[in-house]
C-alpha positions, 0 to 999 in steps of 0.5 A: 613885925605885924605890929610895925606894918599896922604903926606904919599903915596908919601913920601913912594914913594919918599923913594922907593929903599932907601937901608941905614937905615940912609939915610931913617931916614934922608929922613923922618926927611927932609920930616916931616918938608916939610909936616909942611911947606905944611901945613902952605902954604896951609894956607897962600894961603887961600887953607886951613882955618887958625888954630893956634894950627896947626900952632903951631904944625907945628912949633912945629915939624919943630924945633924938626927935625931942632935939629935932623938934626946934628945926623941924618948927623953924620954918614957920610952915603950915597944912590944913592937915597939920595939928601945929597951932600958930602959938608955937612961932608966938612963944618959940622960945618956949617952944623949943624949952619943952622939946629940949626937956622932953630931950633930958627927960627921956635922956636921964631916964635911960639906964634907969630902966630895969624892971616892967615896974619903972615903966609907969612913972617913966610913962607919967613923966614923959608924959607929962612933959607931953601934954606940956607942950601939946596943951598950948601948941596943939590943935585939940582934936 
């Protein structure tokens, strides 16, 4: 419970002074998937105890939001405090190709999932699929 209250306070505050609805609603959708992948690295860091129906959970949201993500970019809205590059609307095709694939990793990785050890590789390709889309169409911080 205390873990969620802190997720959920900092996510508020990273989404401080957020003026375009459109740009908010993305940042909480990017957010809900970084807080299913927390989990799971906590898990596969031996920092929480392994529980598959989190897991699955976890993987359950993350593939939701990967299939929201070419909507949420539809409009082509931008906020200072957005971390969207112009690149996602130059290439949107592409775009919606890596969140469609984030989609059918974390849907062919669920069921799979059956002990602390494959969470690992599931963290890697995941997160490879990640970084895909993040290297070109995110702001680098």
């Amino acid at each position: 419970m205390a873990l969620a209250a802190l997720v959920a306070a900092v996510t508020a505050s990273a989404h401080t002074g957020v003026q375009n609805d459109d740009v908010l609603e993305r940042m909480e959708g990017m957010s809900a998937i970084a807080k299913e992948m927390k989990t799971i690295g906590e898990m596969a860091k031996n920092e929480a105890p392994f529980d598959s129906d989190a897991v699955e959970s976890a993987l359950s949201t993350i593939g939701a939001e990967a299939e929201r993500i070419p909507y949420l970019f539809t409009p082509r809205a931008m906020d200072p405090k957005s971390e969207a590059t112009p690149a996602i609307w130059e290439d949107f095709d592409d775009f919606t190709t890596k969140a469609d694939t984030l989609g059918a990793v974390a849907e062919a990785l669920s069921g799979h999932v059956s002990t602390a050890s494959d969470l690992v590789p599931l963290m890697r390709e995941i997160g490879q699929t990640c970084r895909a889309c993040h290297s070109q169409y995110r702001v680098s911080n």
